[in-house]
C-alpha positions as CSV (number, residue, x, y, z in Angstrom):
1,X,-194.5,72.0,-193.2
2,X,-197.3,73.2,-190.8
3,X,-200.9,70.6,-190.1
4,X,-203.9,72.4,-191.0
5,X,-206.0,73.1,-188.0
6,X,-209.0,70.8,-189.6
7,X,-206.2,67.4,-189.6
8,X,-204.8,67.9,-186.2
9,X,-208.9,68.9,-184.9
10,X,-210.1,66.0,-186.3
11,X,-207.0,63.9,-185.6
12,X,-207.7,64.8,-181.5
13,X,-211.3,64.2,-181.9
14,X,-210.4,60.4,-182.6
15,X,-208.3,60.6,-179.8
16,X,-204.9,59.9,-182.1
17,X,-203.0,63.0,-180.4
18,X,-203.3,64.3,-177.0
19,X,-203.1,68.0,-176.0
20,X,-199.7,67.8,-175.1
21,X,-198.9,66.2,-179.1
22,X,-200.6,69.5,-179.9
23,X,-198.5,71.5,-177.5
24,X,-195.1,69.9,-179.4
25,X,-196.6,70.5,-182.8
26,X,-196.5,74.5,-181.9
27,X,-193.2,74.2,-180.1
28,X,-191.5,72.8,-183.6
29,X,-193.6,74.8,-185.9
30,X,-195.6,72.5,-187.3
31,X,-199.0,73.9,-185.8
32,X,-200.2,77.5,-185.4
33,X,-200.3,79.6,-182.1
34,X,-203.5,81.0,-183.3
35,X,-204.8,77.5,-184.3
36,X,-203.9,75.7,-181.0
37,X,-205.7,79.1,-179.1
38,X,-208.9,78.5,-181.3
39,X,-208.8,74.7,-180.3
40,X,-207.9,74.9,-176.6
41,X,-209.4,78.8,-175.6
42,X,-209.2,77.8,-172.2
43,X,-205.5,77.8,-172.3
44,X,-205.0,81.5,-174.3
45,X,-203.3,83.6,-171.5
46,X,-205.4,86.7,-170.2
């Protein structure tokens, strides 16, 4: 089961999960590499 981009956005936004619940969701495949680089661009490496 992966979170849509537009939950876990929205569900930050509210300030119900932090960047590093985020992090973990990619780590155990429940949220998109390319999702968590479209929400935190700052972090994509160079």
């Amino acid at each position: 089961m992966r979170y849509s981009y537009e939950i876990v956005k929205r569900y930050y936004d509210m300030g119900l999960f932090t960047k590093e619940n985020v992090q973990l969701f990619v780590k155990v495949n429940y949220f998109t590499q390319e999702d968590y680089d479209k929400m935190f661009p700052e972090d994509k490496a160079a």
